[in-house]
C-alpha positions as CSV (number, residue, x, y, z in Angstrom):
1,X,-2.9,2.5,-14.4
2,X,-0.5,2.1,-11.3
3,X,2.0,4.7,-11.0
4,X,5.6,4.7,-13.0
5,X,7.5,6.5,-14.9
6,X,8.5,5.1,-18.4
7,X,9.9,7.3,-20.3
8,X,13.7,8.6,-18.2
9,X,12.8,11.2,-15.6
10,X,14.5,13.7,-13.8
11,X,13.6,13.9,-10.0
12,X,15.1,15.0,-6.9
13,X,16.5,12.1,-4.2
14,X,15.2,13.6,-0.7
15,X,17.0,10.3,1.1
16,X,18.9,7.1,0.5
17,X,19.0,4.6,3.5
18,X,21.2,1.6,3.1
19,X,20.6,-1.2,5.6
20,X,20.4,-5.2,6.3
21,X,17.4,-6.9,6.9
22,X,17.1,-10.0,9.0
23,X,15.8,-13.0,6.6
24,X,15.8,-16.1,9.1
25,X,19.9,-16.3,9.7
26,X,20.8,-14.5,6.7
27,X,21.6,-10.4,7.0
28,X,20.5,-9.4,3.3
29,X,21.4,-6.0,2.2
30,X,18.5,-3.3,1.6
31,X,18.1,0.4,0.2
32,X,15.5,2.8,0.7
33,X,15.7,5.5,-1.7
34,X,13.2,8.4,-1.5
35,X,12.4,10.8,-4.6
36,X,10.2,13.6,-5.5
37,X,9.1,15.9,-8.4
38,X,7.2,19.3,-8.6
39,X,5.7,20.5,-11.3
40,X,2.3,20.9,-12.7
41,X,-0.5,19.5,-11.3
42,X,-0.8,17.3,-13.8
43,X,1.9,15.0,-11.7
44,X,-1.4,14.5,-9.9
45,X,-2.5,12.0,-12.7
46,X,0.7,9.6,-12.5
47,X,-0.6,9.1,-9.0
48,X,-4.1,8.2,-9.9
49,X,-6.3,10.0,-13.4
50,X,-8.8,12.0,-12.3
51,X,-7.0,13.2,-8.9
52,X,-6.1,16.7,-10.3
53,X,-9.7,17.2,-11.0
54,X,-10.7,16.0,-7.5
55,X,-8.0,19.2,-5.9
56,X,-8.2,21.9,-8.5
57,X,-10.9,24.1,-10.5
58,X,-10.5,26.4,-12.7
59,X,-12.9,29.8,-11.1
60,X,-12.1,32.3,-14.2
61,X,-13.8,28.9,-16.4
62,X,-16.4,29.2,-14.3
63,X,-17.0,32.6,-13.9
64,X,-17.3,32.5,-18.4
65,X,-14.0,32.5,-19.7
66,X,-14.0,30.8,-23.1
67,X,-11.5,27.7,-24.2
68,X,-10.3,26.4,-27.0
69,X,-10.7,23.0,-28.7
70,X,-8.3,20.3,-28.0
71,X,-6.7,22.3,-25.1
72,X,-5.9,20.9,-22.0
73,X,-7.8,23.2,-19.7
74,X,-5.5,24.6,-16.6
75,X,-6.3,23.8,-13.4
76,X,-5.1,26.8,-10.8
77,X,-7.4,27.1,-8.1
78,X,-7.7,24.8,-5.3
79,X,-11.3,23.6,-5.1
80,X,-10.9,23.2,-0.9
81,X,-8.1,25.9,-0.1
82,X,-9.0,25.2,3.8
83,X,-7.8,21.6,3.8
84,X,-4.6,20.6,4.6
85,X,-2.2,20.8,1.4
86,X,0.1,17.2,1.9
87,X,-1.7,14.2,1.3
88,X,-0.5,10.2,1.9
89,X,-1.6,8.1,-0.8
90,X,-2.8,4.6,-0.1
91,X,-1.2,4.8,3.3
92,X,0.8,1.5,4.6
93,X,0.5,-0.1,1.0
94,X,3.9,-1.6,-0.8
95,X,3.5,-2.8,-4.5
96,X,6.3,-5.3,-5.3
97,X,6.9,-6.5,-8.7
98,X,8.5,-2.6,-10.0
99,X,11.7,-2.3,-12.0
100,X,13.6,0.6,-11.4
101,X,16.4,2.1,-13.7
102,X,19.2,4.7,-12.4
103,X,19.7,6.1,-15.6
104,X,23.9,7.9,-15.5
105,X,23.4,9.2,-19.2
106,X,26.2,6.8,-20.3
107,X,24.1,4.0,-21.4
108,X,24.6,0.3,-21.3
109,X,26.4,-1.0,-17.7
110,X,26.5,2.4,-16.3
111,X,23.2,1.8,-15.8
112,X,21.9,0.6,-12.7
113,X,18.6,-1.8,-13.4
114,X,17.0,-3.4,-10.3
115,X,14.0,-6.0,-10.9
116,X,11.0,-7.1,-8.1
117,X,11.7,-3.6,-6.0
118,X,8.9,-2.1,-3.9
119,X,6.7,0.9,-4.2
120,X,5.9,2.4,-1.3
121,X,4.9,6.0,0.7
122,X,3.4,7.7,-2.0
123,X,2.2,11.2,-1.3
124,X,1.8,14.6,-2.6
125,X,1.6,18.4,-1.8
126,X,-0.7,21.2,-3.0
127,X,-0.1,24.5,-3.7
128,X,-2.8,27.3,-5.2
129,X,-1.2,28.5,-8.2
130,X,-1.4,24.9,-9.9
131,X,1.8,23.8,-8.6
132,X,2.2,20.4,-6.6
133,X,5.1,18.4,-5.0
134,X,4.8,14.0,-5.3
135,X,6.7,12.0,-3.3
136,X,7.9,8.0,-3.3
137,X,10.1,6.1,-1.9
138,X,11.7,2.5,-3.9
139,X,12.9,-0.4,-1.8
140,X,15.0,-3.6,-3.0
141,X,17.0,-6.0,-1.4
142,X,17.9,-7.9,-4.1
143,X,20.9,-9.9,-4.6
144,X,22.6,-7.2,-6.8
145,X,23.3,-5.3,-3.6
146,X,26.2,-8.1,-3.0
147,X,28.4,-6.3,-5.2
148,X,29.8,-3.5,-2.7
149,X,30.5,-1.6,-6.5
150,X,26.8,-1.0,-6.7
151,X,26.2,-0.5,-3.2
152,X,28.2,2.2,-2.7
153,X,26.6,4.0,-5.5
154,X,23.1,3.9,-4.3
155,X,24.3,5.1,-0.9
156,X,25.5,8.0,-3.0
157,X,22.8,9.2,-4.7
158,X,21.5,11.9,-1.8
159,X,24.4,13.8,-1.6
160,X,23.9,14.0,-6.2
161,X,20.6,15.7,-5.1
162,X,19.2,15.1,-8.6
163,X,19.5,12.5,-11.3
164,X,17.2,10.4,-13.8
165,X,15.3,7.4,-13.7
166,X,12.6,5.3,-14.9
167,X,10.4,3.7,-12.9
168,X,8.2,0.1,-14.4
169,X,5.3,-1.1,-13.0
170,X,4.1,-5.1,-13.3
171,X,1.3,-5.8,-15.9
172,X,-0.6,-6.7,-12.7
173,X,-0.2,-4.8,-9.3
174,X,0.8,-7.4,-6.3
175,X,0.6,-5.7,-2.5
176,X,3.1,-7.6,-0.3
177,X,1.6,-9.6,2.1
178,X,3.0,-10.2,5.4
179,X,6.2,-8.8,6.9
180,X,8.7,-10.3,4.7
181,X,9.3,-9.1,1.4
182,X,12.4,-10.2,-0.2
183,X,13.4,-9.5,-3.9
184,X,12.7,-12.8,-6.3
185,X,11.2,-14.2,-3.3
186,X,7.8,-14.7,-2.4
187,X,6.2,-13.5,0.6
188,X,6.8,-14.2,4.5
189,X,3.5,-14.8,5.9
190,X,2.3,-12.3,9.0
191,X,2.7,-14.4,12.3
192,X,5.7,-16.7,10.4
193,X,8.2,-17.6,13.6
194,X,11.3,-16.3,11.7
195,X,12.6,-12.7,12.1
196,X,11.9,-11.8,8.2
197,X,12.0,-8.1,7.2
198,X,13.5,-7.1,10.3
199,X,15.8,-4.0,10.2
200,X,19.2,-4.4,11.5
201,X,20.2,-0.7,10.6
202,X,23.0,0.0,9.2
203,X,25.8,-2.9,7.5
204,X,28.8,-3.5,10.0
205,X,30.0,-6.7,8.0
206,X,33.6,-4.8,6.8
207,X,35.2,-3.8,10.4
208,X,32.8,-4.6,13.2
209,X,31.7,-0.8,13.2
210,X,28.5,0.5,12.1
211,X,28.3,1.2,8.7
212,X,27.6,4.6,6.9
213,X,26.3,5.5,3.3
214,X,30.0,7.3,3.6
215,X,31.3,3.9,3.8
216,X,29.3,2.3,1.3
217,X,30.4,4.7,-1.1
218,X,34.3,4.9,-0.1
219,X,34.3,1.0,-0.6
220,X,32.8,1.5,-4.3
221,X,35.5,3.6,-5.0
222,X,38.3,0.9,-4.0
223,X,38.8,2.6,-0.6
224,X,39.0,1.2,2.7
């Protein structure tokens, strides 16, 4: 089972990037928004089953201790305390096809619901004890991100520092191929002759200047 969250989650936003990517002549906006959770290891296992196993041992089990029935059996010690504790998973891969849901507590429109976004830059952190650290980042660049409403609220979300959200994955998996990923869109090919997926930092379209998440989020709320 590919990573996600279904049930509504609480987790920490490390970083939200609002951009525009070059689609042959058309400047589409984009967001990157980077989350993470620390808990138990058993985060480990929305990552991939077995991985908290693979990290963590349990030396007073070993050394005799007795269990009970039924009970998931803690996990504290790090099997390899010498190697290094932050781990990338599945480097350079991007899984398309995700929905992600900013959940506001409201209900109903307050919502944000985003369709086709990308998973990407998964990793995690290990700490003896039993306590780990996973990390993710969510990209979309939908058509949704027209509505300067909506984009002004994702470019707020680092400054909330926490908030809730569920995260969806496909029935089947699909890695994006190529350069150009585009929301509802199938893939560019690598080596097309178009400038797909290229970054053009930060939206300027309101005033010439370079734009800010500041911006972004002064325009949501009817400023200029």
């Amino acid at each position: 089972m590919p990573f996600q969250l279904e049930a509504v989650t609480q987790v920490a936003f490390t970083n939200a990037n609002v951009r525009r990517e070059l689609h042959g002549e058309e400047h589409v906006r984009a967001f990157d928004l980077a989350m993470t959770m620390t808990g138990e290891n058993t985060l480990l296992d929305l990552i991939e089953p077995g991985l908290r196993e693979h990290h963590y041992c349990n030396k007073a089990l070993a050394a005799g201790q007795e269990t009970l029935p039924d009970v998931l059996i803690p996990l504290p010690d790090l099997r390899h305390p010498k190697l290094p504790a932050k781990f990338a998973y599945a480097k350079g891969e991007k899984a398309r096809g995700y929905r992600f849901v900013l959940d506001f507590g409201l209900g109903g429109e307050s919502n944000l619901d985003f369709s086709d976004c990308v998973l990407s830059t998964v990793w995690y952190e290990l700490n003896q004890g039993g306590t780990v650290t996973i990390g993710w980042t969510i990209q979309y660049n939908g058509d949704e991100l027209k509505d300067d409403s909506i984009y002004g609220r994702v470019a707020g979300l680092a400054t909330l520092g926490t908030g809730h959200v569920q995260i969806i994955a496909p029935p089947v998996l699909q890695l994006v191929k190529g350069k150009g990923y585009r929301s509802g869109h199938t893939d560019t090919p690598a080596g097309a002759s178009d400038d797909d997926g290229d970054v053009d930092l930060l939206d300027g379209e309101s005033d010439g200047e370079e734009d800010t998440p500041e911006k972004a989020l002064q325009r949501a709320m009817g400023g200029n």
